[in-house]
N, C-alpha and C positions, 0 to 999 in steps of 0.2 A: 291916580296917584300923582303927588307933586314931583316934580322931575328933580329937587333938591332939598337938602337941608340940613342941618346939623348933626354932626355923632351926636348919639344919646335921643333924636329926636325921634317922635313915631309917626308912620306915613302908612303908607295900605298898599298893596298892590293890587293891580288888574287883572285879569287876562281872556283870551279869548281866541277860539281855534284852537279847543283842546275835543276831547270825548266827550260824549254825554255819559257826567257823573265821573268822569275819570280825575284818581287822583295827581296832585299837581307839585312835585315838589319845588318849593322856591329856594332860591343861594343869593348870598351876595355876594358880586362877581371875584373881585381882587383882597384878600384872599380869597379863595373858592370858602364858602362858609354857609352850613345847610339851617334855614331860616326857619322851617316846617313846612306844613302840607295844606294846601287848601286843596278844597273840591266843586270842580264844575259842575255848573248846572245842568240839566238835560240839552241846553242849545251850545255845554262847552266852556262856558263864559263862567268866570267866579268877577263882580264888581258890584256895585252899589252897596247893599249889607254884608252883600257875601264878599268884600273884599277883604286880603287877606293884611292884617293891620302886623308890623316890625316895626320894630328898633332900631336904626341905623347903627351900625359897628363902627367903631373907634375905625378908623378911618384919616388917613391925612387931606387934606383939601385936595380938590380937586375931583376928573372925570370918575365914575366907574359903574356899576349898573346892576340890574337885578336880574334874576335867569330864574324860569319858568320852566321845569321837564315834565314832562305828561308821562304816569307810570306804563301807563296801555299801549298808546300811540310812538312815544319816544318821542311827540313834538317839542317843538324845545322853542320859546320866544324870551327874547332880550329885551331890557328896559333901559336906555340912557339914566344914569343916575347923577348928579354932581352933588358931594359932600362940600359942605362951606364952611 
């Protein structure tokens, strides 16, 4: 996933150190805002085809990121994100 980009623009996210096959919900941090769901592959991991492609939200410049909650586990990983 690129670490930045424009509101409006489309990026993918990553993740890994989830379940195998568990679903994954994604948010964009600031507002809290629910993205949709990817789903891990059997080693956990949603990237390469299976990554999970959004729209950056209207957004002011600056830091904020992307969150990752595993339905099964409750793992939760965070993505530096910078809106430009």
């Amino acid at each position: 996933m690129p670490n930045s980009g424009a509101a409006g623009s489309t990026v993918s996210a990553v993740g890994y150190g989830f379940g195998s096959f568990e679903p994954v919900r994604i948010y964009w941090d600031n507002p809290r805002t629910y993205l949709g769901t990817a789903t891990a592959d059997a080693n956990g991991t949603f990237n390469g085809s299976a990554a999970f492609p959004f729209t950056v939200p209207s957004a002011p410049p600056g830091a904020d990121g992307v969150i990752g909650r595993g339905r099964y586990t409750a793992d939760t990983g965070t993505g530096p994100f910078t809106v430009e």
